[in-house]
N, C-alpha and C positions, 0 to 999 in steps of 0.2 A: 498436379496443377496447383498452382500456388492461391490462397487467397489473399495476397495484399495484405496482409496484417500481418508477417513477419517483424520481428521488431521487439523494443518493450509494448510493458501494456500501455503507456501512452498513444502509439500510436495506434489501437484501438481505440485508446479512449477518443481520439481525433475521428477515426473514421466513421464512430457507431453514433459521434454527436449526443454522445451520451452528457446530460448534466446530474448527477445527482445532490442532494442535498446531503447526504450520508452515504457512508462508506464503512463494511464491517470489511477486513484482510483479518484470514488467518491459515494459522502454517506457516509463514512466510518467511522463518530467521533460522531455517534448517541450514544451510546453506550461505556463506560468506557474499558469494557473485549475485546470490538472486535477493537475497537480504538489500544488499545495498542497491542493487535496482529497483523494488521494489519500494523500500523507505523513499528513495529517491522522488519518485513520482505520487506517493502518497505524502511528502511533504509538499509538493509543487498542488495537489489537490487541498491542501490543508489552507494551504496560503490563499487559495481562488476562494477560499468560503467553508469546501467542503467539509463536515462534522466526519472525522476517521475514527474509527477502532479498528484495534488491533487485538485479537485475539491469539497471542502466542506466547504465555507466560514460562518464563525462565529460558525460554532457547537461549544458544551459543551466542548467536547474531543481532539477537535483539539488544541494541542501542538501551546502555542505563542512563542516558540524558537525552534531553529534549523532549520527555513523553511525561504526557500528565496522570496520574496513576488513578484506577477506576474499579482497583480490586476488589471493593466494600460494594459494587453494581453489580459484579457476577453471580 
C-alpha cells in the first residue's frame, strides 16, 4: 500500500505542512543522486527563510561553494 509520499523529501515536506524554522540534514553527501536532491530542496528551504545545517563534513558530494562554514560551532 502505498503512502502518498513517494517522491523527494519535498513532497513530504508539502504534504505534513511542516514549516520549520530550522533544519539540521546529515549523512546526506554519501551518494552523488541523493546529495543533489537533497541540497536541492534544502536550498529551496533556505531561500523560504529556513536556518539549515548541514552536518556532513568532508563527504564526496558535499558542494565546496555556496555553504557558509560553522566548523568553530561544533
Amino acid at each position: 500500500m502505498s503512502s502518498g509520499l513517494a517522491g523527494t523529501g519535498s513532497a513530504y515536506y508539502r504534504i505534513a505542512g511542516l514549516s520549520p524554522s530550522r533544519l539540521l540534514a546529515g549523512d546526506i553527501a554519501y551518494e552523488r543522486d541523493m546529495a543533489e536532491r537533497i541540497l536541492a530542496l534544502l536550498t529551496r528551504l533556505a531561500l523560504r527563510g529556513v536556518e539549515v545545517y548541514i552536518g556532513d563534513p568532508g563527504r564526496a558530494y558535499l558542494p565546496t561553494t555556496g555553504l557558509e562554514g560553522q566548523e568553530d560551532h561544533w
